[in-house]
LOLUM-709223 format. One record per residue (C-alpha): x, y, z; residue in three letters. Coordinates in steps of 0.1 Angstrom, whole numbers, padded with zeros to 4 digits, always signed. Example, Ala and Ser with C-alpha at 12.3 -4.5 7.8 and 13.67 -1.06 7.14 Angstrom:
<pts>
+0123-0045+0078ALA
+0137-0011+0071SER
</pts>
This chain:
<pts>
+0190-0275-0400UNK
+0170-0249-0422UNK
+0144-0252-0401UNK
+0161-0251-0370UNK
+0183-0218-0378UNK
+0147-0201-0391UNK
+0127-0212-0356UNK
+0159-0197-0334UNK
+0157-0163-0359UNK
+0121-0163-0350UNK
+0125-0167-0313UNK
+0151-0139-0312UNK
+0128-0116-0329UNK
+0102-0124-0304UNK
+0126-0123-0276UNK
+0134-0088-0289UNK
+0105-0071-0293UNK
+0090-0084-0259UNK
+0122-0065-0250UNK
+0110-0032-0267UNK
+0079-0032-0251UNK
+0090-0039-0219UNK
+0113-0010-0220UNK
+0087+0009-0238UNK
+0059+0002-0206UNK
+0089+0013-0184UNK
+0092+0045-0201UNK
+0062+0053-0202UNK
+0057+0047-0162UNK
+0087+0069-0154UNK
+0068+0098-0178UNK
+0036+0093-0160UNK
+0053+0093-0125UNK
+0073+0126-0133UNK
+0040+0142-0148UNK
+0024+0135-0115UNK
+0052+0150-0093UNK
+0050+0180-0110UNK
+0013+0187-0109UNK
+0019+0177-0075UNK
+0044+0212-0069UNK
+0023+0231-0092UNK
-0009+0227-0075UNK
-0022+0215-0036UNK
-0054+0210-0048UNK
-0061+0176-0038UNK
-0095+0165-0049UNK
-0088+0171-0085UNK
-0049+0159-0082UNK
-0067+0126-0071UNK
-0088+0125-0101UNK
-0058+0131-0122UNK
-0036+0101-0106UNK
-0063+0078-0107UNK
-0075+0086-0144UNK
-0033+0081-0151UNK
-0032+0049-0131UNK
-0058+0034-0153UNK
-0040+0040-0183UNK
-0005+0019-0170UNK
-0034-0004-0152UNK
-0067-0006-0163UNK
-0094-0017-0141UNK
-0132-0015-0139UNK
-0124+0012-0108UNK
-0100+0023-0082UNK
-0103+0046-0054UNK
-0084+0063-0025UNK
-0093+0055+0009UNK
-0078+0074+0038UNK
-0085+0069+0077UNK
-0104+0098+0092UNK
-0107+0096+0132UNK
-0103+0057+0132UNK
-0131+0050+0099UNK
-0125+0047+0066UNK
-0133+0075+0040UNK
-0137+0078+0005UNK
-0117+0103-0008UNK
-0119+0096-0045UNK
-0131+0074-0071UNK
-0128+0064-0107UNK
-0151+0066-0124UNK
-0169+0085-0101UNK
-0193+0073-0077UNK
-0212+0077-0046UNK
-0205+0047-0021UNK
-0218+0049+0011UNK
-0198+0051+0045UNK
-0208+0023+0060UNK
-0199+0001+0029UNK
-0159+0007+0037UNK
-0171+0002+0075UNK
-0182-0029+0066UNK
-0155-0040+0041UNK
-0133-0032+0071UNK
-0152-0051+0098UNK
-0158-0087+0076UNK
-0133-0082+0044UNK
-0101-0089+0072UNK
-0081-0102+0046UNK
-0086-0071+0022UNK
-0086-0032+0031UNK
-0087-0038+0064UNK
-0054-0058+0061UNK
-0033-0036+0039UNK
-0043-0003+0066UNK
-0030-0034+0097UNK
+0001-0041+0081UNK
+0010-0013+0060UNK
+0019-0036+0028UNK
+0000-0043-0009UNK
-0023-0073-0009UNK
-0035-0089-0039UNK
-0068-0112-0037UNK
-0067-0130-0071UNK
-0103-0148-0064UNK
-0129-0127-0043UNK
-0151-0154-0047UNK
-0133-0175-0027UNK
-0127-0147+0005UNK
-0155-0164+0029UNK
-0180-0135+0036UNK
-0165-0111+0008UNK
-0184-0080+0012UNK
-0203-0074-0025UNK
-0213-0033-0031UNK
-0239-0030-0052UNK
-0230-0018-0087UNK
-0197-0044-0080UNK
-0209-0074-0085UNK
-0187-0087-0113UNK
-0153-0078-0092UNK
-0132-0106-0089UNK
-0099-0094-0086UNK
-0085-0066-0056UNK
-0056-0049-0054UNK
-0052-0026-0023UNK
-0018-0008-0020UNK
-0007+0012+0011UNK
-0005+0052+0016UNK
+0027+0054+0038UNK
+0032+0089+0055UNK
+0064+0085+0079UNK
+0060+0045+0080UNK
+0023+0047+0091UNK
-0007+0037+0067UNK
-0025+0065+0066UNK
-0049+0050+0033UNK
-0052+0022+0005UNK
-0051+0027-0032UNK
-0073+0002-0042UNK
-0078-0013-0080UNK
-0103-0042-0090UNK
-0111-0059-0124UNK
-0137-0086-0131UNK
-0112-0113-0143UNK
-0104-0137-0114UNK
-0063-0136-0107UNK
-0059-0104-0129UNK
-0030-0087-0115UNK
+0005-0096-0121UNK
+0034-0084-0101UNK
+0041-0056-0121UNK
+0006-0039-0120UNK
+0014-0038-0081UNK
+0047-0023-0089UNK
+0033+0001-0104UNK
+0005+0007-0081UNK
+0029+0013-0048UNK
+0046+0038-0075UNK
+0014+0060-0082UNK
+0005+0051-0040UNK
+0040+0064-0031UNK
+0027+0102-0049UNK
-0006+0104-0035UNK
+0007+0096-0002UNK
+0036+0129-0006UNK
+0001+0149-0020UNK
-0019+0139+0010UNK
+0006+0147+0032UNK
+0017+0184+0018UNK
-0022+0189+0016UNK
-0023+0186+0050UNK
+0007+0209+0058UNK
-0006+0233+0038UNK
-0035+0231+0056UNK
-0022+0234+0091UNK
-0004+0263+0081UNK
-0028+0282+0065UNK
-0049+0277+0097UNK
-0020+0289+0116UNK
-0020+0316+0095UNK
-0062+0325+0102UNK
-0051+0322+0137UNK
-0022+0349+0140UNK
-0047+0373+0116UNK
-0075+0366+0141UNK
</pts>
């Protein structure tokens, strides 16, 4: 019965600090979100307010890199990358074209898509420099209900992400879609702007 009463104690305590930490991870999401959204009215710098949410994302989701792709004239751009690196157009041309069930899908259908084994995608498209990915996780930019980009995420481990790293993923997508979009406004009107001055 000892025994018994001291395994239960044991399993509360566990119980209770998986609790903690939960709440804890939680907190420290909401923090991270907030800090983001007010960069995001302090500054429409985009480039470096991409940086920023990517370098944040990795902290609440680690991966070997993530990126922001956006649709520019019907092809696939990169916007920005962590860590940084030069990836040729035609690479997310490509990607799109033979990778259907990946970026390609998420930009078709507007929803996250998780691909827990990229070994077993038939004619998975390997970059160079990304050979050990095995896990994707490509999260739509939603302006007004249309996909206008993918956050994507990837980590060498096959079936890496659990539901709550894609949570948290739409979370960080959710901002940099809102950036992406004031960006552009701001854009349009300072060229509106030029145009009455001219």
């Amino acid at each position: 019965a000892g025994a018994r009463a001291l395994c239960a104690a044991e399993a509360v305590v566990i119980q209770n600090r998986r609790r903690l930490e939960a709440e804890q991870d939680a907190l420290r999401r909401e923090a991270t979100l907030r800090d983001l959204a007010t960069n995001l009215s302090l500054s429409l710098e985009l480039d470096e307010y991409l940086r920023r949410v990517l370098e944040r994302l990795d902290e609440l989701v680690p991966a070997l890199s993530s990126s922001v792709v956006l649709l520019q004239d019907g092809d696939p751009i990169l916007v920005s990358k962590r860590p940084p690196q030069e990836i040729p157009a035609h690479w997310f041309r490509l990607i799109m074209a033979r990778n259907s069930d990946s970026m390609g899908w998420v930009f078709r259908n507007g929803r996250a898509r998780v691909i827990p084994d990229t070994t077993a995608v038939p004619g998975w498209v390997v970059v160079p420099g990304f050979e050990t990915v095995h896990s994707w996780l490509g999260v739509p930019l939603l302006v007004k209900g249309a996909c206008i980009g993918v956050l994507t995420l990837d980590r060498e481990r096959v079936d890496a992400f659990a539901p709550q790293d894609v949570e948290v993923a739409l979370a960080f997508a959710a901002q940099v879609a809102v950036a992406i979009e004031n960006a552009r406004l701001f854009n349009e009107v300072q060229t509106q702007k030029s145009n009455l001055e001219e």
